[in-house]
C-alpha positions as CSV (number, residue, x, y, z in Angstrom):
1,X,101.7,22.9,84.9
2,X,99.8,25.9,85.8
3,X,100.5,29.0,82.2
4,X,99.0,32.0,82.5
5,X,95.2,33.7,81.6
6,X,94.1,33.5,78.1
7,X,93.1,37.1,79.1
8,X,96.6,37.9,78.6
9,X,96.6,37.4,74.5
10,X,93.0,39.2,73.6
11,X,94.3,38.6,70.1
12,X,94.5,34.6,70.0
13,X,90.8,33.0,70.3
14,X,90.2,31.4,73.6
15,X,89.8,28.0,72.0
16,X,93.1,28.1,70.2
17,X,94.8,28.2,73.5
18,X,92.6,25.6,74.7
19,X,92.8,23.6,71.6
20,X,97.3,24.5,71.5
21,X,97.5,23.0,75.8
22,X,95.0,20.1,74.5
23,X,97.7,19.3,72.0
24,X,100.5,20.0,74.0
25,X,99.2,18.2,77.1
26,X,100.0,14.1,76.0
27,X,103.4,15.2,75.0
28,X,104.3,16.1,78.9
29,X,104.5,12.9,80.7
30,X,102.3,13.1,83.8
31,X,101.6,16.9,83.8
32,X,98.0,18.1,83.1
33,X,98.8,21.5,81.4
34,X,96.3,24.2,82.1
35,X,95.2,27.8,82.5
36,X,95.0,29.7,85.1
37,X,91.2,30.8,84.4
38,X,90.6,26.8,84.3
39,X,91.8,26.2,88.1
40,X,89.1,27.1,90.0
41,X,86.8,25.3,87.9
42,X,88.8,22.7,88.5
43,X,89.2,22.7,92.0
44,X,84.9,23.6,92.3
45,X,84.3,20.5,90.4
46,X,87.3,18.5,92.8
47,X,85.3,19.6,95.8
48,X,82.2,19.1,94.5
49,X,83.1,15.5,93.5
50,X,84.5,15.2,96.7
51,X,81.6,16.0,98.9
52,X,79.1,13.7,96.3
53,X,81.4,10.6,97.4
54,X,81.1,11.2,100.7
């Protein structure tokens, strides 16, 4: 499940959004829950991992 930038709620701390999707996360059976500012860090590390293993 992809939710939106944390960009988009200057008022709540970055790690409160991390730390509320962290928390949320377990609860949604087979659905990593994360922002969209953490996908293509994802994917960089997904490729990078990727091309090490090959």
């Amino acid at each position: 499940m992809l939710v939106g930038h944390p960009g988009g709620h200057p008022d709540v701390p970055e790690n409160e959004v991390d730390e509320a999707l962290r928390t949320f996360s377990p609860h949604v059976t087979r659905v990593e829950v994360f922002t969209c500012k953490e996908l293509p860090d994802n994917a960089e590390r997904s490729l990078a991992a990727d091309i090490e293993s090959a």
